[in-house]
C-alpha positions as CSV (number, residue, x, y, z in Angstrom):
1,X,-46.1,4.1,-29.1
2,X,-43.0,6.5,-28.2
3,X,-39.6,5.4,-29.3
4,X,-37.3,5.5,-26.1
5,X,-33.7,5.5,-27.2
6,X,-30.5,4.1,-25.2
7,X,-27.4,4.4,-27.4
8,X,-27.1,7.8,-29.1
9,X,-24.2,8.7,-31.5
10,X,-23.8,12.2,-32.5
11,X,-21.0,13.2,-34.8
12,X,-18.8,16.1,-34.4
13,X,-16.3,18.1,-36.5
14,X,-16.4,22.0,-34.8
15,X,-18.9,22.9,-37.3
16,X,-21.6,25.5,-35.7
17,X,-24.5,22.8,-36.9
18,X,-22.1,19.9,-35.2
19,X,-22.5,21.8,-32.6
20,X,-25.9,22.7,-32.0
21,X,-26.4,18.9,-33.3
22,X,-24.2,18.2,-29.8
23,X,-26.4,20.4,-27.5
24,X,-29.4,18.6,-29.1
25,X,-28.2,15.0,-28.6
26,X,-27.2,16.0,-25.3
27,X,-31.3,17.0,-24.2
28,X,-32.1,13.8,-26.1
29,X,-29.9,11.5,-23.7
30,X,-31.4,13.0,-21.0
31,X,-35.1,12.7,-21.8
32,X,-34.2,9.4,-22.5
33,X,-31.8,8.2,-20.2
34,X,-29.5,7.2,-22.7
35,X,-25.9,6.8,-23.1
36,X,-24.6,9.5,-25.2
37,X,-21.8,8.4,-27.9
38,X,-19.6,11.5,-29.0
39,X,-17.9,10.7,-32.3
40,X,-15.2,13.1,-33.7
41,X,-13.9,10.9,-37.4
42,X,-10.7,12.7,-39.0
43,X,-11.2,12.4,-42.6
44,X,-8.1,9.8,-43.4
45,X,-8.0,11.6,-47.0
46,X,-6.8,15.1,-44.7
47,X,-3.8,16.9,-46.3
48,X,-2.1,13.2,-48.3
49,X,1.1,13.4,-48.5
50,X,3.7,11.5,-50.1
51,X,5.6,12.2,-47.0
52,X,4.6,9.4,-44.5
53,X,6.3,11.0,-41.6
54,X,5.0,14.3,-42.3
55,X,1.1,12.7,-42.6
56,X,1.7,10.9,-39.3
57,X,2.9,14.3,-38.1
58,X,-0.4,16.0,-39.3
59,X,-2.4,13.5,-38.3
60,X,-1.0,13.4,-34.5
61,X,-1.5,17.4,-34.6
62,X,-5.2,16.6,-35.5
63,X,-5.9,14.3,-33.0
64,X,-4.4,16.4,-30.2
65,X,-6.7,19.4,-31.0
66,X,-9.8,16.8,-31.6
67,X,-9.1,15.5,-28.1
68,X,-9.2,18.8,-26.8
69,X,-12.4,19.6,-28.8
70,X,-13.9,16.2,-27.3
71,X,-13.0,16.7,-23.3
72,X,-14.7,20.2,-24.1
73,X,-18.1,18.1,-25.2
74,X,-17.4,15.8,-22.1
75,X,-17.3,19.0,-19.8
76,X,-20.1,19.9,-21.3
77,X,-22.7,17.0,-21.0
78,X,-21.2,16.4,-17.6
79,X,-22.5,20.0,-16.8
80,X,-25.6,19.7,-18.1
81,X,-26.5,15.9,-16.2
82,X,-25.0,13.1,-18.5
83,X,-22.9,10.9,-16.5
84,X,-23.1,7.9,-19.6
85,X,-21.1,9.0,-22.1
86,X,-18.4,7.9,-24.5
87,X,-16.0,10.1,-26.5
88,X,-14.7,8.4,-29.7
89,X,-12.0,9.6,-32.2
90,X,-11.0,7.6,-35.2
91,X,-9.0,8.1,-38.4
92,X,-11.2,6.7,-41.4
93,X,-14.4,7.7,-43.7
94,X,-16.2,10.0,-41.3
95,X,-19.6,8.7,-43.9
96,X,-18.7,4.9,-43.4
97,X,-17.9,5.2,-39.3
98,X,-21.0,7.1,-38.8
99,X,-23.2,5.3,-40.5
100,X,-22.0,1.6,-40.0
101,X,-18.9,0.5,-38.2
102,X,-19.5,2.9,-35.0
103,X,-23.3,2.0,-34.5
104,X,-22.4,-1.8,-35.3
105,X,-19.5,-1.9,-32.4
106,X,-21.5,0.5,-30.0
107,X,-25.5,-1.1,-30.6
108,X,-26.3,2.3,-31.5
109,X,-30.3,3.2,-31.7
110,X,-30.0,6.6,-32.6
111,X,-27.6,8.6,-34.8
112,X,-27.6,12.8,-34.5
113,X,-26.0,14.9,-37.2
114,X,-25.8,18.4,-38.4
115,X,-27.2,18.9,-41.7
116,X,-23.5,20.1,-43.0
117,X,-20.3,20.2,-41.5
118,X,-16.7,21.3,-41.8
119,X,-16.0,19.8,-45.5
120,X,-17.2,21.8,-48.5
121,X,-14.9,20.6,-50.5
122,X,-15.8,16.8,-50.3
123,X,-19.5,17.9,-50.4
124,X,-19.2,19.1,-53.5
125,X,-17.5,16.3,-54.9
126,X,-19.2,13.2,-52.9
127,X,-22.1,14.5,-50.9
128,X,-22.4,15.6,-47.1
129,X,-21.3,12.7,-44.4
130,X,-25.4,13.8,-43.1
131,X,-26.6,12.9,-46.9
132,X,-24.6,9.6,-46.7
133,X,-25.8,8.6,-43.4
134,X,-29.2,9.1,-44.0
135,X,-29.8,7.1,-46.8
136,X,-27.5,4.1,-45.6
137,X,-27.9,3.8,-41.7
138,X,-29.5,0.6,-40.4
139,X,-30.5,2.6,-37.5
140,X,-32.9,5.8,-37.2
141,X,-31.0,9.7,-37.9
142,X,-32.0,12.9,-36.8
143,X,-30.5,15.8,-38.8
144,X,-30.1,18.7,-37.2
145,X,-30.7,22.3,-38.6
């Protein structure tokens, strides 16, 4: 029996492996006719400051350049034959949204994820969001390498 997928969430952060992890879940959708869910999460732990106004400031920075990032990935899977998909940009635990709240709201079937991303720091003090995901997803992941 072949698994045939419909929802598929791949996360993003401008990581080479996010990246190729993109171009991979793009191929995916289309051999499966699925709708392709393109998730960029900014760490809410980024830069804390005691400094509300200046956080919001960052923060609002961070999202303008991720939306830029995401229209890019939109252009991109448009290009290559996707006409289903979603971009999504949140503020939270990119580990949690991944690997619960996004496939939960979305019915997600599939989850595709470089094998390491952008944060060195927090890998070396928590774990890679990748690691996380893959041992707490209800839903299948495919790491990318």
């Amino acid at each position: 029996m072949i698994t045939t997928y419909q929802k598929i969430l791949v996360g993003v952060d401008g990581s080479d492996l996010a990246n190729k992890a993109f171009v991979e879940a793009v191929e995916v959708a289309k051999r499966n006719d699925a709708e392709l869910y393109v998730a960029h999460i900014i760490p809410s732990t980024i830069n804390v400051s005691p400094d509300a106004s200046l956080y919001a400031k960052m923060i609002a920075m961070e999202k303008d350049r991720v939306k830029e990032q995401l229209a890019a990935h939109l252009r991109y899977a448009n290009n290559h034959g996707l006409t289903k998909i979603t971009p999504i940009l949140e503020v939270g635990s990119p580990k949690k949204e991944i690997a619960f709240r996004i496939p939960e709201k979305y019915g997600i079937d599939l989850i595709m994820l470089g094998i390491t991303g952008k944060g060195v720091i927090e890998r070396m003090m928590v774990g890679s969001v990748a690691q996380y995901v893959s041992a707490h997803a209800a839903t299948n992941v495919l790491l990318v390498k």
